[in-house]
N, C-alpha and C positions, 0 to 999 in steps of 0.2 A: 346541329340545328336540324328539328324535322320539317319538312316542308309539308304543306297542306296538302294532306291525299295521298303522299308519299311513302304509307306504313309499310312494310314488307310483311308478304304474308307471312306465315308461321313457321311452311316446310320453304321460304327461300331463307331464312333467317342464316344458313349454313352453308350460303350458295357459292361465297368462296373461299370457305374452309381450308381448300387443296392448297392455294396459295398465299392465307395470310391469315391473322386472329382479329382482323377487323371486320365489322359486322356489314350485313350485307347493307345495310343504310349510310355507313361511314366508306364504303365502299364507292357506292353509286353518286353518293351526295360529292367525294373526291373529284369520281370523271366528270361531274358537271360544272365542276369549278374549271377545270383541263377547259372542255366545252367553249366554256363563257369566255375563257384568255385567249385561251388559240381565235374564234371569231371575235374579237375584242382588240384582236392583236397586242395585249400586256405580256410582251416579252419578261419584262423583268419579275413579274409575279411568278410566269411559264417558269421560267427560270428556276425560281426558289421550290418547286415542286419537280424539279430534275434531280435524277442520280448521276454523276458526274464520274468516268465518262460514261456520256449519253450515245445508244447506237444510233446513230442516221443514215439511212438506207442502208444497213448495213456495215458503217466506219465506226469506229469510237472515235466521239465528239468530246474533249476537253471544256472546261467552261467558257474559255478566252475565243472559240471557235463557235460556240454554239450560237451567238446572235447570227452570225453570217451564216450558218446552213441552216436556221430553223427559219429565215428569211427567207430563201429558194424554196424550202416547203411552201411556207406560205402564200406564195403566189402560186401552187400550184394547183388550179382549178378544181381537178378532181378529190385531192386532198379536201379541201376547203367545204366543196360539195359532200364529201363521206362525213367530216363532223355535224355538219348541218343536222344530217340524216340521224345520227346518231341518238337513240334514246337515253342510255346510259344506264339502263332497267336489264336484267338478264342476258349480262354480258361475255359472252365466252369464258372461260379459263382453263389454266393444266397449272404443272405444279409451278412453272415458268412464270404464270402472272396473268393479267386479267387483257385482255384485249377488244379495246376501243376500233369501233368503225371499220372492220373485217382488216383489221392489223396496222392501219392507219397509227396508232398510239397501244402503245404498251405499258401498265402499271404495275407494282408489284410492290411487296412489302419489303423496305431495307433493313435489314438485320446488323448489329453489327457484331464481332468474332466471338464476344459474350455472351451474343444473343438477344440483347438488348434493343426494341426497335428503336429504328430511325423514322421511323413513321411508312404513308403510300405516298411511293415517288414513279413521277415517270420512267421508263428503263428503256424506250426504244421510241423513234418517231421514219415512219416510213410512207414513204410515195409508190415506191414498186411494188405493189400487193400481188 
């Protein structure tokens, strides 16, 4: 879905080429969805947009674990404050993935052994920046 005013220009059309074949609109329009659930606190939608396991500061997070540490995120101030901040418009990346709110949230494209996507899923959620 495009959002009004939202078009990408021409030469960002390829903006994250490096780590995924989704377009730079399908991209951005992703982390806003991220955006809206994290302040929304819609865990269970958060949820269906994780790669399982999901890194949390650093651990790998299983599915059965992830309400309870993505809740200790959540209350945590400064975390809360960086997605706030977050445009979601020309957003870092490497070949690793796309990086939310100076590494606050990490997204990336899941492949699976065929190659076949699995679509843009969260890959990491961090407090210690």
């Amino acid at each position: 879905m495009l959002a009004v005013g939202c078009t990408p220009k021409v030469e960002d059309e390829g903006r994250y080429a490096i780590c995924t074949n989704y377009t730079t609109l399908e991209v951005e329009n992703f982390a806003k969805s991220v955006k809206a659930d994290i302040l929304r606190g819609n865990l269970n939608i958060l949820a269906d947009k994780v790669a399982f396991p999901v890194m949390v500061n650093g651990k790998p997070t299983e599915k059965n674990d992830f309400f309870t540490a993505i809740r200790e995120i959540l209350v945590t101030q400064d975390f809360i404050e960086g997605i706030k901040q977050e445009t979601c418009y020309s957003m870092f990346c490497n070949s690793q993935g796309i990086m939310m709110s100076d590494g606050r949230v990490w997204i990336s494209e899941i492949l699976e052994k065929d190659g076949i996507s699995q679509g843009l899923r969260i890959i990491a959620f961090n407090t210690m920046i």
